[in-house]
Short mmCIF file of the C-alpha atoms (twelve columns), coordinates in Angstrom:
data_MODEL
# 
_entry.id   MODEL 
# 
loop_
_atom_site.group_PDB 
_atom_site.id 
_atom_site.type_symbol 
_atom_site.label_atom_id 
_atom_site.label_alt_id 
_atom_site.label_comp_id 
_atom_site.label_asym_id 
_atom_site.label_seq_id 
_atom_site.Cartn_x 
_atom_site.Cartn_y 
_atom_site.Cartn_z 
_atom_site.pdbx_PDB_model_num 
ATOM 1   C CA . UNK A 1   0.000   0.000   0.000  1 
ATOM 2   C CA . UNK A 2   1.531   3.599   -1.462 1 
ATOM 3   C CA . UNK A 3   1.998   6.300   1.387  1 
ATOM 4   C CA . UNK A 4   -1.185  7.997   -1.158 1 
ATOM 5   C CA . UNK A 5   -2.926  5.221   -0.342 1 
ATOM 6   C CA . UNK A 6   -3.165  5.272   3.086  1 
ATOM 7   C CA . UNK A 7   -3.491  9.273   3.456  1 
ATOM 8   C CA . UNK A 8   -6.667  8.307   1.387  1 
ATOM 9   C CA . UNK A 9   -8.160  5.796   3.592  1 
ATOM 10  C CA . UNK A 10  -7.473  8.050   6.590  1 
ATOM 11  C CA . UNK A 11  -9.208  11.236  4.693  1 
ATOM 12  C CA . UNK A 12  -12.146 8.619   3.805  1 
ATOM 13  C CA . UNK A 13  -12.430 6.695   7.036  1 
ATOM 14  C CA . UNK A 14  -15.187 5.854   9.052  1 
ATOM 15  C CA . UNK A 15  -13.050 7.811   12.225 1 
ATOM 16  C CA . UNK A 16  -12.627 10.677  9.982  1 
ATOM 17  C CA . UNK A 17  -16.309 10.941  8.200  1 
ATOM 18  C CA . UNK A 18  -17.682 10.160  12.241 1 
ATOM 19  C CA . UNK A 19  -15.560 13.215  13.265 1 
ATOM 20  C CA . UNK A 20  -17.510 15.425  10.645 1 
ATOM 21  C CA . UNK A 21  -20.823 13.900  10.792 1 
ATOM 22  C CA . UNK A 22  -20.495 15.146  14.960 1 
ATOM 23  C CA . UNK A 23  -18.815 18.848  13.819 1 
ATOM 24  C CA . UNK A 24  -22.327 18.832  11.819 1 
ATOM 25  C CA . UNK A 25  -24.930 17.748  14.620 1 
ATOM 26  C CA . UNK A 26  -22.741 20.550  16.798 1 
ATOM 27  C CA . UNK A 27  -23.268 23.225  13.606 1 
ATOM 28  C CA . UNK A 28  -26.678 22.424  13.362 1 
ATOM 29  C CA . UNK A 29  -27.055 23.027  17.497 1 
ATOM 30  C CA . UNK A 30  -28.073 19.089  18.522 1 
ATOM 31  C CA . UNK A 31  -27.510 19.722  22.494 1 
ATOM 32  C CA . UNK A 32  -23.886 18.375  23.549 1 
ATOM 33  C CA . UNK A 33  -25.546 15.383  25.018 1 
ATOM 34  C CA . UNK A 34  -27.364 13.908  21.602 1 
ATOM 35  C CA . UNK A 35  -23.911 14.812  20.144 1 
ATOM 36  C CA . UNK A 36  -21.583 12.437  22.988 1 
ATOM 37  C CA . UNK A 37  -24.222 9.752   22.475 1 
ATOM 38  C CA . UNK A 38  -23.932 9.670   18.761 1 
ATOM 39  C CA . UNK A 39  -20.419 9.736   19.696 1 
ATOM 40  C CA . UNK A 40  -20.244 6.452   21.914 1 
ATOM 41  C CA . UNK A 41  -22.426 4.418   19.546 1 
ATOM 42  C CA . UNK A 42  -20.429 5.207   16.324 1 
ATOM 43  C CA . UNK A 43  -17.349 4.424   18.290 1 
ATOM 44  C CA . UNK A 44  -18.505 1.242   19.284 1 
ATOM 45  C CA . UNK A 45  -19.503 0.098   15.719 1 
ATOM 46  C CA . UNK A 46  -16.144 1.414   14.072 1 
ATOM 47  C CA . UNK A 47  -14.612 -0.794  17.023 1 
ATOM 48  C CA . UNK A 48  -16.698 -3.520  15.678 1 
ATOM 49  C CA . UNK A 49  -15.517 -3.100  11.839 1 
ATOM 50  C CA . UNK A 50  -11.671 -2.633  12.488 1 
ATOM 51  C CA . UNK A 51  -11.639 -6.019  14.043 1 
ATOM 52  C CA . UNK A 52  -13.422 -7.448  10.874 1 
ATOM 53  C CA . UNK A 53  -11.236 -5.245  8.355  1 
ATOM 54  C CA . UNK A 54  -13.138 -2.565  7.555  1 
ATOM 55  C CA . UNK A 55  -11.957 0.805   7.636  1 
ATOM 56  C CA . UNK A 56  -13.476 3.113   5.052  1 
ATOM 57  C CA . UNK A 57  -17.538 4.312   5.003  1 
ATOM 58  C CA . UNK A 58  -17.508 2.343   1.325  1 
ATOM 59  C CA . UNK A 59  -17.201 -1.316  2.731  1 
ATOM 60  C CA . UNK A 60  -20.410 -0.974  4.870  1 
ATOM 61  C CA . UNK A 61  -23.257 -2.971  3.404  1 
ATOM 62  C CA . UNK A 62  -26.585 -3.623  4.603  1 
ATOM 63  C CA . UNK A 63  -25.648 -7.349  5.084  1 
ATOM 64  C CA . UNK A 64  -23.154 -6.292  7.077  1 
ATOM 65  C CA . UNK A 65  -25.352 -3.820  9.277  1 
ATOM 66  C CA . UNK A 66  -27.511 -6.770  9.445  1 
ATOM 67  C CA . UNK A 67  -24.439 -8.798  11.114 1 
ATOM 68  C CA . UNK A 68  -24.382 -5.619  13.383 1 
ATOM 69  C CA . UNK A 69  -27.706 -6.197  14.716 1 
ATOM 70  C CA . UNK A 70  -27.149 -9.373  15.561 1 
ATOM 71  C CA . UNK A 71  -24.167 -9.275  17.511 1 
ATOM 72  C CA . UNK A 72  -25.854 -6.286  19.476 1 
ATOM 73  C CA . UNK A 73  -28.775 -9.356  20.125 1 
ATOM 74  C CA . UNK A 74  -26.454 -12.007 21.201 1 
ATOM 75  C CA . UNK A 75  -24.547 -9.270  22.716 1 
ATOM 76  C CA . UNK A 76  -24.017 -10.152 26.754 1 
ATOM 77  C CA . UNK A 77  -23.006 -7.412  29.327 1 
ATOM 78  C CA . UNK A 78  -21.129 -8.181  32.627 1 
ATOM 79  C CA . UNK A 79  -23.465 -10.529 34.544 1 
ATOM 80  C CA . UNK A 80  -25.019 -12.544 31.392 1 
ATOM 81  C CA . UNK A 81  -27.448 -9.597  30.541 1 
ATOM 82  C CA . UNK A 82  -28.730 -8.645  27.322 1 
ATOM 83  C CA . UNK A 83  -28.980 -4.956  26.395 1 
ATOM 84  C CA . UNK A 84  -32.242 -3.621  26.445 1 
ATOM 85  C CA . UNK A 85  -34.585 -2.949  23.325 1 
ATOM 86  C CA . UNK A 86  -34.067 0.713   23.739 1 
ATOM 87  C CA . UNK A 87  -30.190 0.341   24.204 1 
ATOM 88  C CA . UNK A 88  -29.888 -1.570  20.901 1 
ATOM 89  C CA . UNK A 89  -32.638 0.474   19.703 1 
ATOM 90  C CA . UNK A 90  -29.968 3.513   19.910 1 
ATOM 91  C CA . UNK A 91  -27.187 2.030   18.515 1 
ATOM 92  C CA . UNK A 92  -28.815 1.247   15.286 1 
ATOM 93  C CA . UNK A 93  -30.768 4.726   15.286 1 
ATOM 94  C CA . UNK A 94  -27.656 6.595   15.705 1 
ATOM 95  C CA . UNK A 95  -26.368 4.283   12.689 1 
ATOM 96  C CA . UNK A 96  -29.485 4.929   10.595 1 
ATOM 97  C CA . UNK A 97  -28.421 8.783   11.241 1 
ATOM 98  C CA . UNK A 98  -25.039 8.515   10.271 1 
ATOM 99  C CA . UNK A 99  -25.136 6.702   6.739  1 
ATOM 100 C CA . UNK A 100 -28.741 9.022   6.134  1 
ATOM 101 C CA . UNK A 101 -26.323 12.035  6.527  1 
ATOM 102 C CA . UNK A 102 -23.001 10.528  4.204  1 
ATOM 103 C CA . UNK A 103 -25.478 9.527   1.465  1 
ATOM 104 C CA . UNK A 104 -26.933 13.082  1.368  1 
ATOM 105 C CA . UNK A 105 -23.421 14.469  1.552  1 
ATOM 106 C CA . UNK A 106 -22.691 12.188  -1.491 1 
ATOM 107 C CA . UNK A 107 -20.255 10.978  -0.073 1 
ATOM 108 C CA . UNK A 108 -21.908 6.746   -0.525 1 
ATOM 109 C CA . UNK A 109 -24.137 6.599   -3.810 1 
ATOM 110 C CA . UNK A 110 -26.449 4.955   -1.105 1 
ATOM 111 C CA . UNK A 111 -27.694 4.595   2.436  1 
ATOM 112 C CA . UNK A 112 -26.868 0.886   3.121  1 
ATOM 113 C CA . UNK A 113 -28.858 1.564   6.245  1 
ATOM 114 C CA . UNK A 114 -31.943 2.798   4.939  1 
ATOM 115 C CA . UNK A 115 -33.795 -0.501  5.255  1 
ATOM 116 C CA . UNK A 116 -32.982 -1.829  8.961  1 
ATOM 117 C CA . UNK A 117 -35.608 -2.188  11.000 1 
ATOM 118 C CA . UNK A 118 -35.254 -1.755  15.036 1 
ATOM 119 C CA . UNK A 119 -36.319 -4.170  17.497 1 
ATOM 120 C CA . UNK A 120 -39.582 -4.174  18.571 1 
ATOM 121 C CA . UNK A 121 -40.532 -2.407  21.920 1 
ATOM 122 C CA . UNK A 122 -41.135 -4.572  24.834 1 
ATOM 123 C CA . UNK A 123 -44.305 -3.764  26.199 1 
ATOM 124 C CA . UNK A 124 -43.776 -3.886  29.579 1 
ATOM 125 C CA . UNK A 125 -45.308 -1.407  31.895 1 
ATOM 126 C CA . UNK A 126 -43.116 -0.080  35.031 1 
ATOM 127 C CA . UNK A 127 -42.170 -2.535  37.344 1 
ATOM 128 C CA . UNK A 128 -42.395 -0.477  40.815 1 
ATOM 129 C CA . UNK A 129 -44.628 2.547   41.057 1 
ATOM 130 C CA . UNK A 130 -45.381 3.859   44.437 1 
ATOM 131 C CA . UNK A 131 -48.718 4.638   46.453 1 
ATOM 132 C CA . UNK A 132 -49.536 7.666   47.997 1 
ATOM 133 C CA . UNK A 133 -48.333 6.481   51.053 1 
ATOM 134 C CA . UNK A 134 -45.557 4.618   49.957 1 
ATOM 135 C CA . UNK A 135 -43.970 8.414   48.765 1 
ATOM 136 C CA . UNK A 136 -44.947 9.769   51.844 1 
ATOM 137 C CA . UNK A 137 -42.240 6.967   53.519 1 
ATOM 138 C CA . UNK A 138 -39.500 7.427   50.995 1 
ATOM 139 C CA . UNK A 139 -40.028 11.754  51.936 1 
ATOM 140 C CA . UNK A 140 -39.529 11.124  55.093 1 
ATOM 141 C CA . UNK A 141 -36.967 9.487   55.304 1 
ATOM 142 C CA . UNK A 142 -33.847 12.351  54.965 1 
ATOM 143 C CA . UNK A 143 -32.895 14.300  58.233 1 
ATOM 144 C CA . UNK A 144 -34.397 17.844  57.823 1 
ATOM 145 C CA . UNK A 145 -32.441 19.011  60.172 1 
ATOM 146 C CA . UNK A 146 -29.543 18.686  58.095 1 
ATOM 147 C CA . UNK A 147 -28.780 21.003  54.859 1 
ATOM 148 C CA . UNK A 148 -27.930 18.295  52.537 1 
ATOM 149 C CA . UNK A 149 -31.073 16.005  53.878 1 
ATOM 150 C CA . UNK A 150 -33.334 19.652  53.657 1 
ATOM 151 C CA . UNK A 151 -31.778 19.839  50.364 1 
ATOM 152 C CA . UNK A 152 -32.658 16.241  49.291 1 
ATOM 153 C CA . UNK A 153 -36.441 16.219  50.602 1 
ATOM 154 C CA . UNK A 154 -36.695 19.410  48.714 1 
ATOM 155 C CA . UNK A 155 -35.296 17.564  45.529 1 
ATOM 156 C CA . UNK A 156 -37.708 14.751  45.949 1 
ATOM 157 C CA . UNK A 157 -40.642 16.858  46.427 1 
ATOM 158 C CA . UNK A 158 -40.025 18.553  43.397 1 
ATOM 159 C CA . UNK A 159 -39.390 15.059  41.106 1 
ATOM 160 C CA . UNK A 160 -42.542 13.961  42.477 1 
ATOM 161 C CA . UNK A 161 -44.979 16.924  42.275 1 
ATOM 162 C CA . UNK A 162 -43.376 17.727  38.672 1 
ATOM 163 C CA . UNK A 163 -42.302 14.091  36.816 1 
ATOM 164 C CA . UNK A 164 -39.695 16.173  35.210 1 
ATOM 165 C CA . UNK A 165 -36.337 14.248  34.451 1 
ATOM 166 C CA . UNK A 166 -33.529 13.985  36.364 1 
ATOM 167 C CA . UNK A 167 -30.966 16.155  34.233 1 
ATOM 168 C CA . UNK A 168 -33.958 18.501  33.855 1 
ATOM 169 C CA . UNK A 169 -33.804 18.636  37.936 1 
ATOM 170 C CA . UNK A 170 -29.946 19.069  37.799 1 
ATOM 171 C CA . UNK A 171 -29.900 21.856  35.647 1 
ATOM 172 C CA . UNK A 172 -32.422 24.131  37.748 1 
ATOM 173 C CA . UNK A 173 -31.729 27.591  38.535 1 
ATOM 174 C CA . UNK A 174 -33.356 29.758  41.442 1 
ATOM 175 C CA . UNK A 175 -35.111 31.859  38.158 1 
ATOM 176 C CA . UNK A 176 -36.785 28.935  37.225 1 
ATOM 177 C CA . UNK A 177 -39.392 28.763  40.194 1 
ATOM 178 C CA . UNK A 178 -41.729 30.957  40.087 1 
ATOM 179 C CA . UNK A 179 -44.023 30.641  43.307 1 
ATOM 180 C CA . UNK A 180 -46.358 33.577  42.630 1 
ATOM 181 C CA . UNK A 181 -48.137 31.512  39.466 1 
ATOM 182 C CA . UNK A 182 -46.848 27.833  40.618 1 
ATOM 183 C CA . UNK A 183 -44.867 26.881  37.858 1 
ATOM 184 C CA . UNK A 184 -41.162 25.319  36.788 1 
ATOM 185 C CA . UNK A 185 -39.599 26.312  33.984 1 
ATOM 186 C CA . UNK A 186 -37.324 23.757  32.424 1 
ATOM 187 C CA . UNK A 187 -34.425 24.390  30.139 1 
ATOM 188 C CA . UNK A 188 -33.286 22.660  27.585 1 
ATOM 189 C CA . UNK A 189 -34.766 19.384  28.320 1 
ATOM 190 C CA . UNK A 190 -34.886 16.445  26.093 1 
ATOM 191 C CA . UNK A 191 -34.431 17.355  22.246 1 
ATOM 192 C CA . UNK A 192 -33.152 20.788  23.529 1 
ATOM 193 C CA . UNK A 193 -36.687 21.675  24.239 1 
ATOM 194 C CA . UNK A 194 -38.026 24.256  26.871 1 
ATOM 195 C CA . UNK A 195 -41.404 23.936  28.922 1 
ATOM 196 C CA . UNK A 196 -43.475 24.994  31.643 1 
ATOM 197 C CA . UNK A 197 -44.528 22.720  33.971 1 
ATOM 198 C CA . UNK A 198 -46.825 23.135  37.244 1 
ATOM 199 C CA . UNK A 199 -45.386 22.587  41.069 1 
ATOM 200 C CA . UNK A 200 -47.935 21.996  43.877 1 
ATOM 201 C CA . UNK A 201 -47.697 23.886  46.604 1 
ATOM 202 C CA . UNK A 202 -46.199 21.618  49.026 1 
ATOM 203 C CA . UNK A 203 -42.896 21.272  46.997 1 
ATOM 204 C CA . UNK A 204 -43.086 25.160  46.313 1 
ATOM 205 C CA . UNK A 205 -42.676 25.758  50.548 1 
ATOM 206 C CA . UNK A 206 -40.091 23.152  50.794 1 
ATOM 207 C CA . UNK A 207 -37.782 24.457  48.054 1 
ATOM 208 C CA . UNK A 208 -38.205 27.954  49.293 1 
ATOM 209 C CA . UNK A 209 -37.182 26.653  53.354 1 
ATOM 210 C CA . UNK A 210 -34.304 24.701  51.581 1 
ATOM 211 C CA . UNK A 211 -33.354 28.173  49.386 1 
ATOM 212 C CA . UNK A 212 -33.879 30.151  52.737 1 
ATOM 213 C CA . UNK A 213 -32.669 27.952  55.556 1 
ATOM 214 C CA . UNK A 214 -30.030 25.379  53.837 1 
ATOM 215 C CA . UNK A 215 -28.825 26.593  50.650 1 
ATOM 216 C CA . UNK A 216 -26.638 29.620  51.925 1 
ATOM 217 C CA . UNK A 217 -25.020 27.132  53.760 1 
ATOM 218 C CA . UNK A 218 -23.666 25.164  50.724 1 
ATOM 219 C CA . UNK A 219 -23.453 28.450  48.557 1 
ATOM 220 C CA . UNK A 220 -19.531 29.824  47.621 1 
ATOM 221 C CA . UNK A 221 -19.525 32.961  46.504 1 
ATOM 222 C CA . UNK A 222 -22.873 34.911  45.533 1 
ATOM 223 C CA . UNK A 223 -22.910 34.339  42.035 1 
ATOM 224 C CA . UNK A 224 -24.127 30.428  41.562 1 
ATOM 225 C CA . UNK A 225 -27.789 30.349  40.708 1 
ATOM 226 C CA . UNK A 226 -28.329 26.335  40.244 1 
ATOM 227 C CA . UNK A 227 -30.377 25.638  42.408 1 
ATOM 228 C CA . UNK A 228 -29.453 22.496  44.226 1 
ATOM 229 C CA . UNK A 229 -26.178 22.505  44.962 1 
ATOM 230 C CA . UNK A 230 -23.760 20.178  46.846 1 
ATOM 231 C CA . UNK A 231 -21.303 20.392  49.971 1 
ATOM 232 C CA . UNK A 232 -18.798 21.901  48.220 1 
ATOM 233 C CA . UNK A 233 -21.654 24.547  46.766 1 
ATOM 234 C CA . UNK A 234 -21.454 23.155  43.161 1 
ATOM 235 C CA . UNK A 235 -24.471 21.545  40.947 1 
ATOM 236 C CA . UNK A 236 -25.163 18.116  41.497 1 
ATOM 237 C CA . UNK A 237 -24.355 15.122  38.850 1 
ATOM 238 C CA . UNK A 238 -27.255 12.985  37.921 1 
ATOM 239 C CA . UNK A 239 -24.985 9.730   38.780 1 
ATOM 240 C CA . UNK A 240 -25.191 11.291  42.412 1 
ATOM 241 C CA . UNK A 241 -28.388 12.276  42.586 1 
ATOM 242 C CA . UNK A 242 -29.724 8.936   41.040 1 
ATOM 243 C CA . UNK A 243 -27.103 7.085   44.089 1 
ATOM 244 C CA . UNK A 244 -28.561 9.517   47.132 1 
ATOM 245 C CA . UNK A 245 -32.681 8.611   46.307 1 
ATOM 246 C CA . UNK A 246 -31.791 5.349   45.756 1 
ATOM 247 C CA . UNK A 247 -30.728 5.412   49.304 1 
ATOM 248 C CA . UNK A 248 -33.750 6.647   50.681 1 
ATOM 249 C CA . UNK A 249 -36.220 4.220   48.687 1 
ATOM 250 C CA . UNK A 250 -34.084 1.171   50.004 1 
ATOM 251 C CA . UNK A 251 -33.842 3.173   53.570 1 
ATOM 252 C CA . UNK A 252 -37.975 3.343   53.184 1 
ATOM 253 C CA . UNK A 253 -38.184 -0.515  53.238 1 
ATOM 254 C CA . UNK A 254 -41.083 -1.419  50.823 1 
ATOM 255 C CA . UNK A 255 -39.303 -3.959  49.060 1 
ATOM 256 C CA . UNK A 256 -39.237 -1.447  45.815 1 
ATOM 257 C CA . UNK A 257 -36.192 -0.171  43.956 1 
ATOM 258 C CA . UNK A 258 -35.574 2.813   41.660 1 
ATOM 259 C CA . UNK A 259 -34.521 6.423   42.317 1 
ATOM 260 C CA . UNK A 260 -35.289 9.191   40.388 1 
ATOM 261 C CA . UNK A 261 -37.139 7.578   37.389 1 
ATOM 262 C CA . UNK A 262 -39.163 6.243   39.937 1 
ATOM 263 C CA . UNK A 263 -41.169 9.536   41.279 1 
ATOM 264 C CA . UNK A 264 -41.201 10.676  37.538 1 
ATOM 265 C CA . UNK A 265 -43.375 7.271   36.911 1 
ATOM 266 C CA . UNK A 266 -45.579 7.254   40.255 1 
ATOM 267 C CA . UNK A 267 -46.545 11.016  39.286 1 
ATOM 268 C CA . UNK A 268 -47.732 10.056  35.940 1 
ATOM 269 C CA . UNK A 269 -49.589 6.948   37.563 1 
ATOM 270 C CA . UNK A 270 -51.462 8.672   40.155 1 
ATOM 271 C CA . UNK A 271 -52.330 11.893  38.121 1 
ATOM 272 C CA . UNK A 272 -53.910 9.605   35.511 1 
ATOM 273 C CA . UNK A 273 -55.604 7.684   38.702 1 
ATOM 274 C CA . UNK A 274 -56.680 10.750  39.737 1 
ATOM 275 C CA . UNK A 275 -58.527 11.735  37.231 1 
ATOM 276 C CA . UNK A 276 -56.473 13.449  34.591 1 
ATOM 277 C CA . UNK A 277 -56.859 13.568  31.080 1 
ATOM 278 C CA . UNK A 278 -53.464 10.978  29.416 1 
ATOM 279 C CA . UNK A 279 -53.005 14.859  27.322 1 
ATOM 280 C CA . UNK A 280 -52.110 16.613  30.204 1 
ATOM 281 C CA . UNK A 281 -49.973 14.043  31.935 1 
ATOM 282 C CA . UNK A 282 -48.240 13.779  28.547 1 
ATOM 283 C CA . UNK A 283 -47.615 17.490  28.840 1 
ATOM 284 C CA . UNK A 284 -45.889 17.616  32.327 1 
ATOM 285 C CA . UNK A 285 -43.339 15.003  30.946 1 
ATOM 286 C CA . UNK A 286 -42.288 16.796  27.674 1 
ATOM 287 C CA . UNK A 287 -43.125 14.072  25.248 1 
ATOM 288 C CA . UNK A 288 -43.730 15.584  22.153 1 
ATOM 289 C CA . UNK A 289 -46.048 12.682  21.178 1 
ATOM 290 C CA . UNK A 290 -46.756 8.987   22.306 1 
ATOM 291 C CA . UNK A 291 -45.031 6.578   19.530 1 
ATOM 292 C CA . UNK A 292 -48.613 4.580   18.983 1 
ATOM 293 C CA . UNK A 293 -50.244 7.686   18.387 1 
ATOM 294 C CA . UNK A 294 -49.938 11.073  16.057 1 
ATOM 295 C CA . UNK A 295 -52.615 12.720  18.942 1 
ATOM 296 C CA . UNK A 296 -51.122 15.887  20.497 1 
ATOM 297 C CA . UNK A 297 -52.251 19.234  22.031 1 
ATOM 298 C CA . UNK A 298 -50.738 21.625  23.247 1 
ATOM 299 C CA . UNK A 299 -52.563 22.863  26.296 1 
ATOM 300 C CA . UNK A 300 -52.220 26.514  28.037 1 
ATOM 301 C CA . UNK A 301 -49.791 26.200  31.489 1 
ATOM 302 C CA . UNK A 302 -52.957 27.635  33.148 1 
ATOM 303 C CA . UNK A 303 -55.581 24.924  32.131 1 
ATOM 304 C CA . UNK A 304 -52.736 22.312  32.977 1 
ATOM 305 C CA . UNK A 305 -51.899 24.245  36.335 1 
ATOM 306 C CA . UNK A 306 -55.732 23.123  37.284 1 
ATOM 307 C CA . UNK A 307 -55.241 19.489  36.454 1 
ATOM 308 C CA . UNK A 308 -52.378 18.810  38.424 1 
ATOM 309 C CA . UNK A 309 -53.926 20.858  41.382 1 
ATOM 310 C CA . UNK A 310 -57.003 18.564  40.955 1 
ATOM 311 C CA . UNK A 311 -55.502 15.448  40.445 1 
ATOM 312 C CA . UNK A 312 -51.641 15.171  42.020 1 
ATOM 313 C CA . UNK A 313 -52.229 14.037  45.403 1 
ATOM 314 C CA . UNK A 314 -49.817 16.031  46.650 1 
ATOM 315 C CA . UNK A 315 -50.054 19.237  44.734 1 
ATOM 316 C CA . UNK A 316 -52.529 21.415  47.156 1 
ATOM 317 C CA . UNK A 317 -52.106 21.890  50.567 1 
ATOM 318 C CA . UNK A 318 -55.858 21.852  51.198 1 
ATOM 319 C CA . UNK A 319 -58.279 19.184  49.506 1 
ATOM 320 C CA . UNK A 320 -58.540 19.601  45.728 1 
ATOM 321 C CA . UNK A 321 -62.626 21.309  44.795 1 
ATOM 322 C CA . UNK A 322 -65.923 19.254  44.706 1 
ATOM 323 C CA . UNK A 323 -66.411 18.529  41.296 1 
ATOM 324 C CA . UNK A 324 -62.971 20.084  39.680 1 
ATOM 325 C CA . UNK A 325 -61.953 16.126  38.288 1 
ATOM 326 C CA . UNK A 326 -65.427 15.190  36.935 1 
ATOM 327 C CA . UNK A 327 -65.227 18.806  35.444 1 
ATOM 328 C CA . UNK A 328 -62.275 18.152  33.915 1 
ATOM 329 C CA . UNK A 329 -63.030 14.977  32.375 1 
ATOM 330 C CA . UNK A 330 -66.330 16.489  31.032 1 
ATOM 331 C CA . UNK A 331 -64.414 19.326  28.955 1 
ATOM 332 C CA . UNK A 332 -62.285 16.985  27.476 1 
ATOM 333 C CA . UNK A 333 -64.549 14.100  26.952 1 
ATOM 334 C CA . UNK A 334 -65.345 14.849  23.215 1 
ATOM 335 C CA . UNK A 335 -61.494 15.252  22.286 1 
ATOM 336 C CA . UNK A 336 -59.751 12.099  21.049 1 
ATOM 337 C CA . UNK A 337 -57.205 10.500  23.563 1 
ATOM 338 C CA . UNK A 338 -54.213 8.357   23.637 1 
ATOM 339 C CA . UNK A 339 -54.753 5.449   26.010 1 
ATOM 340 C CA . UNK A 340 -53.276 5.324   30.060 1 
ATOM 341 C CA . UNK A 341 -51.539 2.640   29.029 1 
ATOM 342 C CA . UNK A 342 -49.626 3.935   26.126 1 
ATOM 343 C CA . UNK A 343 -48.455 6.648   27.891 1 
ATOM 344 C CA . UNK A 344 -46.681 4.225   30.914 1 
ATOM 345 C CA . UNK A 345 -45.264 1.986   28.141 1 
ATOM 346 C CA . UNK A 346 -43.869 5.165   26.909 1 
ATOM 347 C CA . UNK A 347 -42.154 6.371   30.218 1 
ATOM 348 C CA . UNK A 348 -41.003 2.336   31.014 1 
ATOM 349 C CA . UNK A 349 -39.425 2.445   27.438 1 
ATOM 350 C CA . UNK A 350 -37.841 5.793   28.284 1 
ATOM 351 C CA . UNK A 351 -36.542 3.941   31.657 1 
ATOM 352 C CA . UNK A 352 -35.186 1.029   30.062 1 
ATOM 353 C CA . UNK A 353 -31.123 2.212   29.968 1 
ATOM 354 C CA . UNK A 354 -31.603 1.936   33.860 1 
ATOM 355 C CA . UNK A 355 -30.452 -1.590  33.453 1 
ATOM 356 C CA . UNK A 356 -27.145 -0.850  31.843 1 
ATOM 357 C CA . UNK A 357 -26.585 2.652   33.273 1 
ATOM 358 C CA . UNK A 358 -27.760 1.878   37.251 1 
ATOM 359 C CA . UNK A 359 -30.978 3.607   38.997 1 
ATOM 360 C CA . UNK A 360 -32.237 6.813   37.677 1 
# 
């Protein structure tokens, strides 16, 4: 092979092209995090093809994407366990994207990916949702008296009156809670997306006595404005967050695991036992639509502020109206729906990585 030769094959490799396919996603403002995930999967599958040969974007064939998908099957972590649908799912999306993209840069005459079909979803609903009462253990189980366990009851009120996610939580500032109209403002959450999401009032007083009574103990220096911060007064990681609620639903003793993927699944449950309409619920988590279903409105923060407050069990400090659920359902009774059950699907699918990546 001429010294041409192989400046060619490094120009034309799969390293180089996967170097400018993520310089693209970062052009095109794909939030860091869809970027480094692109990243890992693409690394994995050029890992893959260098020990079978193949170096250059032009030897990839559908047969052997098809090969691909079968090792990810057969594929067995540390323990004996398969990934999960939705982990091979993402490895062969993040494919999909990559030879979509070189095709329309012409840089392959075509898209040997084009035609490979995922895995079908497992349709399992969550395995461990919690009662009423059951969250009422788990939130009281951190020492109050404590900043960092003030801090963390604070955190878990919030995940469960809200259902938001648990980098959504991480990322928080003190100018996203805004008491006076009862509402969370969440930036940049999954897909780069903002919303507006309600917060009952119980969670409201116990992020204001952790922002008035805890917080300026963690604080250095006035200028940080995330809003839950750690001992050494910097944000917290989701890894640590995920470990420290995980403690307190073991410490709780119901014989159920999970951590923070765990409030944002009871919240959805006992909204939509409560009463509430699967549109609204599907609002407060930020999916943009269920995958069974093309059904989605957008409703007003206000109209959405009054179904949480009449059907979160924990969103009013006095009992929710008379009448306020049966209301509810009424008004939206003539509108088409996407089923309960969908919707939980949905969130277990969304939970599945918790097997590879530990509790969420």
């Amino acid at each position: 092979m001429t010294t041409r030769d192989v400046a060619r094959i490094g120009r034309d490799s799969l390293s180089a092209w996967t170097a400018r396919y993520l310089e693209w996603m970062r052009v095109r403002r794909y939030s860091e995090r869809t970027v480094d995930t692109n990243r890992r999967h693409l690394e994995a599958f050029i890992a893959w093809c260098d020990v079978r040969g193949i170096y250059e974007s032009e030897e990839v064939t559908k047969p052997m994407l098809e090969r691909y998908q079968r090792h990810l099957f057969h594929y067995r972590k540390k323990g004996g366990r398969p990934l999960s649908y939705s982990s091979q799912a993402g490895k062969l999306i993040a494919l999909r994207g990559f030879f979509r993209w070189l095709a329309r840069q012409n840089v392959l005459l075509s898209n040997p990916a084009s035609e490979i079909e995922l895995p079908r979803p497992e349709k399992r609903l969550p395995k461990h949702v919690l009662t009423t009462s059951e969250v009422e253990r788990v939130l009281a189980v951190p020492d109050v008296t404590d900043p960092i366990g003030l801090r963390d009851r604070a955190i878990m009120e919030t995940l469960y009156s809200t259902g938001i996610r648990r980098l959504e939580l991480v990322g928080l500032s003190l100018f996203d809670v805004d008491g006076e109209r009862g509402t969370l403002a969440v930036r940049r959450g999954k897909g780069n997306k903002d919303r507006v999401v309600p917060i009952g009032e119980r969670a409201l007083l116990w992020i204001e006595k952790y922002t008035s009574e805890a917080r300026p103990e963690l604080v250095v220096g006035g200028s940080e404005v995330t809003l839950f911060l750690t001992r050494h007064g910097e944000a917290l990681t989701a890894d640590t967050l995920s470990y420290r609620l995980k403690k307190y639903v073991d410490a709780a003793e119901m014989g159920k695991t999970g951590a923070c993927h765990l409030f944002r699944h009871t919240m959805a449950t006992l909204m939509l036992e409560g009463g509430a309409d699967v549109r609204f619920v599907q609002e407060m988590l930020g999916h943009s639509k269920l995958e069974t279903t093309q059904i989605y409105t957008h409703v007003s923060i206000k109209r959405l502020k009054e179904v949480h407050d009449a059907t979160h069990p924990g969103a009013r400090l006095r009992g929710r109206a008379a009448g306020d659920v049966s209301r509810m359902r009424t008004e939206v009774a003539a509108e088409p729906s996407p089923s309960a059950e969908e919707l939980l699907l949905t969130l277990a699918a969304e939970a599945a990585d918790e097997d590879e990546d530990g509790p969420r």
